[in-house]
C-alpha positions as CSV (number, residue, x, y, z in Angstrom):
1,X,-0.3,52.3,-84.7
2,X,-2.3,49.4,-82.9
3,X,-1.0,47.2,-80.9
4,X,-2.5,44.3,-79.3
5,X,-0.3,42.0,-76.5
6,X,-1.0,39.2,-74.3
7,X,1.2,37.1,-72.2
8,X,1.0,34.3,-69.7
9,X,1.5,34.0,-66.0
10,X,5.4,34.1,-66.5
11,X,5.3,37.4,-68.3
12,X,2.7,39.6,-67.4
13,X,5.0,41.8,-65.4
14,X,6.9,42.8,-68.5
15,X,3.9,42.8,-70.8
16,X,2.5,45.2,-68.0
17,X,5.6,47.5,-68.3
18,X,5.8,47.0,-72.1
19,X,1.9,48.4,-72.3
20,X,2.7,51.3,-70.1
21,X,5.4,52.2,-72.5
22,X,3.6,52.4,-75.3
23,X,0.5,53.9,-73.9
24,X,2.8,56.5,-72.6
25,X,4.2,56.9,-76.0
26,X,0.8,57.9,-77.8
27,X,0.5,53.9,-78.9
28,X,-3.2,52.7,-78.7
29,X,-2.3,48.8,-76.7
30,X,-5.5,46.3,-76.4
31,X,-4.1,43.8,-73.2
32,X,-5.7,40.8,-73.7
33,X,-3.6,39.4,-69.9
34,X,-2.8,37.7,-68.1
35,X,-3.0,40.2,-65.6
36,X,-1.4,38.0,-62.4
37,X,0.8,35.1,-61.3
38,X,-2.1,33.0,-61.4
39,X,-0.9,30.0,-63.8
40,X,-2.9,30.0,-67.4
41,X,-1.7,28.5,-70.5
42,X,0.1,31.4,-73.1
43,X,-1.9,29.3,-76.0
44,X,-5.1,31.1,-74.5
45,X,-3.7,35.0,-75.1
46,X,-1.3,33.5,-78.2
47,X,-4.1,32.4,-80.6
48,X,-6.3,36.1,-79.7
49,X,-2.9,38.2,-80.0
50,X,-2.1,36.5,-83.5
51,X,-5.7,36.9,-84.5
52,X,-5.8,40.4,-83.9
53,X,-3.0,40.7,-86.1
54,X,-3.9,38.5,-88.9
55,X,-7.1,40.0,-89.1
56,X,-5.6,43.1,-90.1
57,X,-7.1,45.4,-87.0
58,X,-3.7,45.1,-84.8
59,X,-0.1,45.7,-86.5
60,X,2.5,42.8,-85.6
61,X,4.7,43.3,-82.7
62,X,7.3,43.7,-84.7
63,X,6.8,46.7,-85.4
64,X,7.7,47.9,-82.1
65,X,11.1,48.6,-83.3
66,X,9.7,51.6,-85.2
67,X,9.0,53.2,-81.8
68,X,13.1,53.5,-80.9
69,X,14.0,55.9,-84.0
């Protein structure tokens, strides 16, 4: 599985745990950021996320829920 995540200034501190939690995990995570409480708008990290995923080389986030069987 790959995932790729990206989140704005508001949640970077959870997208920071959520990465360590699947890198721990054996999960191969491409961070695309934020990476601080500087203020950005989610639409830049949004549109890079959801082409990742539509171009096939990412699998959707939803997936995650695989990870808790």
């Amino acid at each position: 599985m790959r995932v790729i995540i990206g989140a704005d200034h508001n949640g970077f501190e959870m997208k920071d745990r959520i990465v360590a939690h699947l890198r721990e995990n054996g999960i191969e995570v491409k961070d695309l950021g934020t990476a601080g409480p500087e203020r950005v708008l989610v639409e830049e990290y949004a549109v890079g996320v959801a082409a990742g995923v539509a171009g096939g080389e990412f699998d959707a986030l939803a997936r995650l829920a695989e990870l808790e069987r």
